[in-house]
ZAPA-232881 format. One record per atom (N, C-alpha, C): residue number from 0; atom name; x, z, y. Coordinates in pm, 1 decimal. Layout:
N
LOKOL num atome       c1       c3       c2
LOKOL NUM    CA        X        Z        Y
...
***
This chain:
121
LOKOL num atome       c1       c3       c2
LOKOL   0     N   3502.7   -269.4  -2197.6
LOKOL   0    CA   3386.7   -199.0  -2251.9
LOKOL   0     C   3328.1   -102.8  -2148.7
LOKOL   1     N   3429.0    -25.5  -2113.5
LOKOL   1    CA   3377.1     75.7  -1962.2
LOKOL   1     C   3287.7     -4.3  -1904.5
LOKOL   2     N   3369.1   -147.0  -1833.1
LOKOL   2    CA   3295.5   -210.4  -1684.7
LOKOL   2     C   3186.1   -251.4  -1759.6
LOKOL   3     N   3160.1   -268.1  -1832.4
LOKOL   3    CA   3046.6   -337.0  -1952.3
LOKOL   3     C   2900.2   -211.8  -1912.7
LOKOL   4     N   2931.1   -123.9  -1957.8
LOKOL   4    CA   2847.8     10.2  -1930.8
LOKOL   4     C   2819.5     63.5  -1826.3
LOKOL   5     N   2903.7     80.5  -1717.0
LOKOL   5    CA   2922.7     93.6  -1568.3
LOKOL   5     C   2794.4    -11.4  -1532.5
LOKOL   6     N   2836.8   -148.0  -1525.8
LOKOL   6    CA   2737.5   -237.5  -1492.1
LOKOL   6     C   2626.8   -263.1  -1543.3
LOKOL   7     N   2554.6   -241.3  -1666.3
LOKOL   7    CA   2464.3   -150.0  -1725.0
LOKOL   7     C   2356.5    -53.6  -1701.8
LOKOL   8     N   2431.4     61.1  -1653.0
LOKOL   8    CA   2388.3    174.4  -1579.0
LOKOL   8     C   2324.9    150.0  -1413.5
LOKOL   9     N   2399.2     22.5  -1339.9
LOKOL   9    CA   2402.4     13.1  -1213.3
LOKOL   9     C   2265.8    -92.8  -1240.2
LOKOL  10     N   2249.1   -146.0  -1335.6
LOKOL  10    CA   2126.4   -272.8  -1345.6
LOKOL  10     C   1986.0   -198.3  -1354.6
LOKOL  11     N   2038.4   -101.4  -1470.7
LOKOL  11    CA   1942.2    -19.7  -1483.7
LOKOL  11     C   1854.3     69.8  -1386.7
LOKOL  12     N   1963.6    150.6  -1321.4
LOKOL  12    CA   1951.1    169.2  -1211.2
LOKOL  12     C   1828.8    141.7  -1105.4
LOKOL  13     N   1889.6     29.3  -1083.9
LOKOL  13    CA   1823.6    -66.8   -986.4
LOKOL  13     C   1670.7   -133.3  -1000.4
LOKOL  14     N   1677.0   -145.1  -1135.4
LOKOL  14    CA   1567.0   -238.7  -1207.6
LOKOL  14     C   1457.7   -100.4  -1185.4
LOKOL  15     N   1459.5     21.6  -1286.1
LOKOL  15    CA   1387.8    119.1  -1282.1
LOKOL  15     C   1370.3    220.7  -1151.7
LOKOL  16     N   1459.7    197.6  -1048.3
LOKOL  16    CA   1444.4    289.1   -941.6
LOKOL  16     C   1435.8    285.1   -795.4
LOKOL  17     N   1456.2    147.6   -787.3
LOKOL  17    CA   1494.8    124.8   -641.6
LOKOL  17     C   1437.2     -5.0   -580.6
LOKOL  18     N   1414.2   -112.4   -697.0
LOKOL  18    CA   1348.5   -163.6   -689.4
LOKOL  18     C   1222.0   -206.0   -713.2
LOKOL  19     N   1057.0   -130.1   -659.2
LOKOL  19    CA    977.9   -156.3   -697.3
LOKOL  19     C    924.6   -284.5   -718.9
LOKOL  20     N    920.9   -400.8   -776.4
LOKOL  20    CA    889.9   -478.4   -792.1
LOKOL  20     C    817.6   -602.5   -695.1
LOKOL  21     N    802.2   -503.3   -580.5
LOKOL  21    CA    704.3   -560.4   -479.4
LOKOL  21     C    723.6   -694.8   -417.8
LOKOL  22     N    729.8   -817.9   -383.2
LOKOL  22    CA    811.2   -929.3   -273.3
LOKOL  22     C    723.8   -890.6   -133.8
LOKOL  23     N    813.0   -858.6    -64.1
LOKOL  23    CA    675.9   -792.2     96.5
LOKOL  23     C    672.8   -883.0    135.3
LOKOL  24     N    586.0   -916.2    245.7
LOKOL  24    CA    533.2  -1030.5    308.5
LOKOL  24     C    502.2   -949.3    469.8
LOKOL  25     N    534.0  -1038.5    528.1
LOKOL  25    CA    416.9  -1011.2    688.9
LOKOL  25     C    290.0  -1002.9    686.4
LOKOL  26     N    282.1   -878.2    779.7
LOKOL  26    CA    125.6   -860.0    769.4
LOKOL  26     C     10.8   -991.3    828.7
LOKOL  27     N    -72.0  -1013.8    819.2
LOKOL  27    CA   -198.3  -1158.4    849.2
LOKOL  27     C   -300.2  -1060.3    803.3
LOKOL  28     N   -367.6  -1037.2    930.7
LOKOL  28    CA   -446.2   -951.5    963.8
LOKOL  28     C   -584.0  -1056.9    872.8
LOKOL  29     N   -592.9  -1215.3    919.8
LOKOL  29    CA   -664.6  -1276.9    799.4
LOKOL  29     C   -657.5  -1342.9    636.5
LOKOL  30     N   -510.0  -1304.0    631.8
LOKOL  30    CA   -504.8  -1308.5    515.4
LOKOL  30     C   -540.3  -1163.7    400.0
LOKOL  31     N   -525.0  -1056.9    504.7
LOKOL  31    CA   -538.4   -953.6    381.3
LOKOL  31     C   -716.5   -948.3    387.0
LOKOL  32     N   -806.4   -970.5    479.1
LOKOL  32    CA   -947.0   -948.4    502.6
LOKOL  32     C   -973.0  -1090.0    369.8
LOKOL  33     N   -899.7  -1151.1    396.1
LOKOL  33    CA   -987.8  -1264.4    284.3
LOKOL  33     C   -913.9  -1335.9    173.7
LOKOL  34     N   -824.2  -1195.2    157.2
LOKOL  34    CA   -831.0  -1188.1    -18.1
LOKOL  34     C   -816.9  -1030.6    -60.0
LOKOL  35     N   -852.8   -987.8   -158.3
LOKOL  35    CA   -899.5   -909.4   -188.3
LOKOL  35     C   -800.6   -833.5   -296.0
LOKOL  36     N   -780.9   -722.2   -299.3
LOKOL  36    CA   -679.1   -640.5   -365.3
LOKOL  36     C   -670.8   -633.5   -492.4
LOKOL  37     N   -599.2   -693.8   -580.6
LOKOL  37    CA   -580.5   -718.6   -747.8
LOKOL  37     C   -514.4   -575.2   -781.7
LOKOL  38     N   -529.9   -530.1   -900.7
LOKOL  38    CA   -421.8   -473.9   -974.8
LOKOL  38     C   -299.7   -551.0  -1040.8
LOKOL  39     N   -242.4   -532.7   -970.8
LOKOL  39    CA   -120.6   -637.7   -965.0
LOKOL  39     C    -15.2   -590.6   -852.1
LOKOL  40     N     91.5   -617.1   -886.0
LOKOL  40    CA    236.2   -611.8   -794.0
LOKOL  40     C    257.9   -689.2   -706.4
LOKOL  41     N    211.0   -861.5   -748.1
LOKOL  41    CA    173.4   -934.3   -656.1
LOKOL  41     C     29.5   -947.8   -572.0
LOKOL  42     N    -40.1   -879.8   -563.1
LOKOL  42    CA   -143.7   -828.2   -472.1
LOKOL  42     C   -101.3   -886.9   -316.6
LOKOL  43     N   -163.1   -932.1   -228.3
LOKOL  43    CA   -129.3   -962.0   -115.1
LOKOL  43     C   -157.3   -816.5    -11.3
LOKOL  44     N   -232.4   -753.0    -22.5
LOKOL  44    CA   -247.8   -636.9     39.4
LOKOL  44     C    -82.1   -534.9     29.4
LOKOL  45     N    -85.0   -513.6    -95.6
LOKOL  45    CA     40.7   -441.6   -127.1
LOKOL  45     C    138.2   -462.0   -108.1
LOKOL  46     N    178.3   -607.2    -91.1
LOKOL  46    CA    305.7   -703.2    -77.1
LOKOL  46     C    317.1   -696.8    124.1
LOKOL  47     N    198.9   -635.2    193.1
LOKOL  47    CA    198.7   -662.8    349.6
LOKOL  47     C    183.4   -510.4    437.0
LOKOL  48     N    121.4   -437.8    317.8
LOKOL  48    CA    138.7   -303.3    379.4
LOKOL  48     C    237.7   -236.1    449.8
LOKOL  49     N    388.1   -262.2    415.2
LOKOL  49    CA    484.5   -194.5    468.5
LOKOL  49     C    450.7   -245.8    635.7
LOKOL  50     N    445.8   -391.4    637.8
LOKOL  50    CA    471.3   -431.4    745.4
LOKOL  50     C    320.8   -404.5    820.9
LOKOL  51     N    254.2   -401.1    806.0
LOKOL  51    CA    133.6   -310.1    861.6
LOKOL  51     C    140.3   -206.1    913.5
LOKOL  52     N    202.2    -94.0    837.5
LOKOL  52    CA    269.4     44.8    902.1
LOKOL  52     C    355.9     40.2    982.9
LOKOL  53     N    443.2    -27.0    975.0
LOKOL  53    CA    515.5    -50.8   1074.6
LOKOL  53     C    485.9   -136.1   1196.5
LOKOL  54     N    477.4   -232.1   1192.7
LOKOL  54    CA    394.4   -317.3   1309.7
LOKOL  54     C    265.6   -255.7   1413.3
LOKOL  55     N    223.9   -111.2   1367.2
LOKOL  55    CA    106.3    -87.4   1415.2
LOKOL  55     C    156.0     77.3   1446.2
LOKOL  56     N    114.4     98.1   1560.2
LOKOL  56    CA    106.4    287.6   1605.9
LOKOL  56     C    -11.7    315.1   1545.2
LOKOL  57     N    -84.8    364.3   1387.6
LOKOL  57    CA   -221.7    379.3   1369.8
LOKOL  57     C   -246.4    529.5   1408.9
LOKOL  58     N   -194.1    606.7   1442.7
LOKOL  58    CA   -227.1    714.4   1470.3
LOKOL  58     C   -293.6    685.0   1631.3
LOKOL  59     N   -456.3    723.7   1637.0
LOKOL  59    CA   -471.4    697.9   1806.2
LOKOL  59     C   -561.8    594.0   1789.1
LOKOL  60     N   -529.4    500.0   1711.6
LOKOL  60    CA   -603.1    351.2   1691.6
LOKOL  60     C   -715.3    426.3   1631.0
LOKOL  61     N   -844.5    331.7   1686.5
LOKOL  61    CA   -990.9    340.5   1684.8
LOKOL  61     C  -1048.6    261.4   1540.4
LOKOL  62     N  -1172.6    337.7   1477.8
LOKOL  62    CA  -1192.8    266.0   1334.4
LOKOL  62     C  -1228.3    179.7   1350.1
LOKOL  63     N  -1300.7     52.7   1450.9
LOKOL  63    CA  -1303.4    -43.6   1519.0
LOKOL  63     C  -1174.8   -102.6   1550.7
LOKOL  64     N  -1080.9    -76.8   1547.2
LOKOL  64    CA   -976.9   -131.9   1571.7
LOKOL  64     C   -938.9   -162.7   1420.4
LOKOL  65     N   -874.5    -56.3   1357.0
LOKOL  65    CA   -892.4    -68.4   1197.1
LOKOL  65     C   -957.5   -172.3   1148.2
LOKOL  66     N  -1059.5   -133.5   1131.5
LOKOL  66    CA  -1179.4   -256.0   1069.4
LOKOL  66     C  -1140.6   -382.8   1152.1
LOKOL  67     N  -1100.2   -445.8   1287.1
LOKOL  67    CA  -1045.4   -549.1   1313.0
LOKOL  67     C   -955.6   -635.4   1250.0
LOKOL  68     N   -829.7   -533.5   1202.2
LOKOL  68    CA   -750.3   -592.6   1144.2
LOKOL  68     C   -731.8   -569.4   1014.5
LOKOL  69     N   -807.8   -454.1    913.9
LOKOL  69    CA   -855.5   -498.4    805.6
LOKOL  69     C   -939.5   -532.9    769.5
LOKOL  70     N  -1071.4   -569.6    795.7
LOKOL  70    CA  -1188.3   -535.9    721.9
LOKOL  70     C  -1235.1   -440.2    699.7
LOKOL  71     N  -1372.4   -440.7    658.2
LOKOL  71    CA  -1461.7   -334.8    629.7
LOKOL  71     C  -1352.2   -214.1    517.1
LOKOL  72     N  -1392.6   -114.2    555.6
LOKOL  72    CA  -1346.2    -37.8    413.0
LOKOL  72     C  -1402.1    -62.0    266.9
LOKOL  73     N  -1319.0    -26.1    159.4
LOKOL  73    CA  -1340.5    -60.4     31.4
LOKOL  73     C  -1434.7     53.2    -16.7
LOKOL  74     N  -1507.5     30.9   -117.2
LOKOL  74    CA  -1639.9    135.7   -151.1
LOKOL  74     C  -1509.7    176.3   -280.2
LOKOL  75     N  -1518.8    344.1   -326.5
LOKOL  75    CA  -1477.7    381.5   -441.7
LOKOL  75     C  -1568.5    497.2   -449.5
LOKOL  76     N  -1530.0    552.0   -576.1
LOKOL  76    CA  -1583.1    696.4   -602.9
LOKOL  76     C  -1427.6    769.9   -595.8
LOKOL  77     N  -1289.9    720.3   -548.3
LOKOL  77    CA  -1207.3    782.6   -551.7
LOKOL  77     C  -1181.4    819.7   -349.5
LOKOL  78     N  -1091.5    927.7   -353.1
LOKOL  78    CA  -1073.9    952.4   -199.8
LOKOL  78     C  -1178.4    980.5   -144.7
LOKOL  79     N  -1250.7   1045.7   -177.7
LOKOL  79    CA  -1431.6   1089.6    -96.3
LOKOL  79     C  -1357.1   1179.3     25.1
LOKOL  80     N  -1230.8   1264.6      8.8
LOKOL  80    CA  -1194.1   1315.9    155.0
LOKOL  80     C  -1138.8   1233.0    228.2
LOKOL  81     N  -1149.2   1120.9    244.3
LOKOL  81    CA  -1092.9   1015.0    348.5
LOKOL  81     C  -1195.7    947.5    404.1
LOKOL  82     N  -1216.5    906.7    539.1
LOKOL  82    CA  -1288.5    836.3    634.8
LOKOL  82     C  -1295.3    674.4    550.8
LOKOL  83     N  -1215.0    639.0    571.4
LOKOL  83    CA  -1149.7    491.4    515.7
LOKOL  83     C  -1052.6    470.3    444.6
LOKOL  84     N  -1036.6    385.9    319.4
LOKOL  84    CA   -973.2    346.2    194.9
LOKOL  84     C   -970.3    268.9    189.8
LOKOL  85     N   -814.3    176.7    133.2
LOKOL  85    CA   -854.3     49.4    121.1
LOKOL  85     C   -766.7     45.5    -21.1
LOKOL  86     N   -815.8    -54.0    -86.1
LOKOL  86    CA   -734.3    -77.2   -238.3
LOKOL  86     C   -632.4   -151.3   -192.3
LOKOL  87     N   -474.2   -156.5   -250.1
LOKOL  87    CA   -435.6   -210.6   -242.3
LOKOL  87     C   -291.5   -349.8   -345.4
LOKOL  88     N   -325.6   -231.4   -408.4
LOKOL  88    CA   -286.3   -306.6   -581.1
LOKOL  88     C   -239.1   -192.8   -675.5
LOKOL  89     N   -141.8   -262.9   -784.1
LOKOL  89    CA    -87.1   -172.7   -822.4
LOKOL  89     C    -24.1   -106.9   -814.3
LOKOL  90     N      5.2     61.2   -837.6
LOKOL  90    CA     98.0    159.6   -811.3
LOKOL  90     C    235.5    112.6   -825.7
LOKOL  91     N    289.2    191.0   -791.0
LOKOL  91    CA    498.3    111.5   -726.7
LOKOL  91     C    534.4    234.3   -788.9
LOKOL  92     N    491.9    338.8   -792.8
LOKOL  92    CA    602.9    444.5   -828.7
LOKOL  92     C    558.5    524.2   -961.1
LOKOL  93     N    543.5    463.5  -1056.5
LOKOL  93    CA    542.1    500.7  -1197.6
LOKOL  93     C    586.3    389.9  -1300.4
LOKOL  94     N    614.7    454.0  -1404.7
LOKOL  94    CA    689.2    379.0  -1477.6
LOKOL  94     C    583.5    337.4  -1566.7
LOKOL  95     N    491.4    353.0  -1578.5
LOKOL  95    CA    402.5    306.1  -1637.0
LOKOL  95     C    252.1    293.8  -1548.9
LOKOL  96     N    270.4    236.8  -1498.0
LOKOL  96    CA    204.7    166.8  -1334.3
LOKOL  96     C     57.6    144.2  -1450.4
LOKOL  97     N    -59.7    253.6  -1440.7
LOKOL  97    CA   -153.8    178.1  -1500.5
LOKOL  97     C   -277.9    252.9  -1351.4
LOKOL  98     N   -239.6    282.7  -1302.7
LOKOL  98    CA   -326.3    352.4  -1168.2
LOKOL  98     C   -315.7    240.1  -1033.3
LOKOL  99     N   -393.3    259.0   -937.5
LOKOL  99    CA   -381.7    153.9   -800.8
LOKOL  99     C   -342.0    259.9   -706.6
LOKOL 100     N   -272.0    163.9   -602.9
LOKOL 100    CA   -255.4    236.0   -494.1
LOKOL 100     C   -340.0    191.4   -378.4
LOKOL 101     N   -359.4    294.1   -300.3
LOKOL 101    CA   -503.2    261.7   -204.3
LOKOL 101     C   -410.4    276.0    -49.2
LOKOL 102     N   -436.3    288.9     49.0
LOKOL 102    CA   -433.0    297.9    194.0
LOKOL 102     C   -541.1    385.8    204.9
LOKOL 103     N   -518.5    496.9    250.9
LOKOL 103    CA   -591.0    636.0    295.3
LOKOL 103     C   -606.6    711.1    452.0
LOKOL 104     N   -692.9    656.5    563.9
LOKOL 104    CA   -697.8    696.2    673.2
LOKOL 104     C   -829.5    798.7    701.1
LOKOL 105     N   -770.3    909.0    742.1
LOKOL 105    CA   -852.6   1044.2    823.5
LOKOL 105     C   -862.8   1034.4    950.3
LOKOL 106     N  -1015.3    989.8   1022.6
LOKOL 106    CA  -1025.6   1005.7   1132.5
LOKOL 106     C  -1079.6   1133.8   1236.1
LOKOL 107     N  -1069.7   1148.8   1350.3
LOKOL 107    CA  -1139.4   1227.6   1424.2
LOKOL 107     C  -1296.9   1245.9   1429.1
LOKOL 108     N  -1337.9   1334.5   1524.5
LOKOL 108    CA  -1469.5   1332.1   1541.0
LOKOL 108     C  -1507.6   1255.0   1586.0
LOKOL 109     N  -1408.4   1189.1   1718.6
LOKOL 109    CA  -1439.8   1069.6   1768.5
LOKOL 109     C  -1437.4    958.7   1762.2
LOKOL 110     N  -1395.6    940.0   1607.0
LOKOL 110    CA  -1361.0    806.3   1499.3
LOKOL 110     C  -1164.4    742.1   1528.3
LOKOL 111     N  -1107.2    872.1   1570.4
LOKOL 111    CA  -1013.3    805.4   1593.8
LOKOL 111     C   -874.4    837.4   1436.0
LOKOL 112     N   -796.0    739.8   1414.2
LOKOL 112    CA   -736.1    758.9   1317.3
LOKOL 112     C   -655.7    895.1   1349.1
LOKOL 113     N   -626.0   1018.8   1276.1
LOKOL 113    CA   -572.8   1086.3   1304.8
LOKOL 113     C   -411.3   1136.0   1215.2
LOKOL 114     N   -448.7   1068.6   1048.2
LOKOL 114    CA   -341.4   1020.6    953.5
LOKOL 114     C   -331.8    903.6    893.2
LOKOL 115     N   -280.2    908.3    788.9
LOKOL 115    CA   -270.0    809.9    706.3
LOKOL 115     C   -194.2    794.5    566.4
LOKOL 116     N   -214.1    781.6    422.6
LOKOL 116    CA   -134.4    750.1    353.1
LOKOL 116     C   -142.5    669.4    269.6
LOKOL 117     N    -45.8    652.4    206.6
LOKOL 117    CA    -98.9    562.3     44.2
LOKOL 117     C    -60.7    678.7   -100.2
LOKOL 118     N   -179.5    656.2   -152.9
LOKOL 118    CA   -185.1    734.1   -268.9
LOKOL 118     C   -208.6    663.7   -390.0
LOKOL 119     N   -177.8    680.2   -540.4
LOKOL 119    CA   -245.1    659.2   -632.1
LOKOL 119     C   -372.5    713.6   -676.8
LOKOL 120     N   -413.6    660.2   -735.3
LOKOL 120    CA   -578.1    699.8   -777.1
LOKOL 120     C   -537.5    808.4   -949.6
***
């Protein structure tokens, strides 16, 4: 009955906390430009982002460079203090995931990326 509950707790665990739902994928600089960001977990944007951040030094990188390997920026009325936004599906870190998560870059004067995050809306 213990190991019953123990293993239980550890599913639970896992299911609600550690595992956001996401399957990641490699970033394809033409696959994320030509498809377009769902609200959804399976979103291709959301599922490639990690490996985007990582694969790339964006701090320094030019919004021309950006826009190379994503596309144009996404139009919102959300993030008006950010240079460039991009949608990228649904939120990962709520338990009731009814918000999107975007890609959020602040550039320089001289258009150069200077941060970056992902936020919910």
């Amino acid at each position: 009955m213990l190991i019953g509950v123990l293993i239980s707790i550890v599913i639970y665990t896992y299911v609600n906390f550690l595992d956001d739902g996401v399957n990641r994928k490699e970033f394809d600089s033409n696959l994320w430009k030509n498809t377009p960001a769902e609200h959804s977990l399976d979103s291709m944007r959301l599922r490639m982002v990690d490996d985007f951040i990582h694969k790339y030094d964006l701090v320094g990188m030019s919004r021309n460079q950006i826009v190379q390997l994503l596309g144009d920026p996404d139009e919102t009325i959300y993030f008006k203090a950010y240079d460039m936004v991009y949608m990228l599906g649904q939120e990962t870190e709520s338990y009731m995931a009814i918000d999107s998560q975007w890609l959020l870059f602040d550039l320089s004067d001289s258009g150069e990326v200077t941060s970056y995050a992902i936020r919910a809306d």
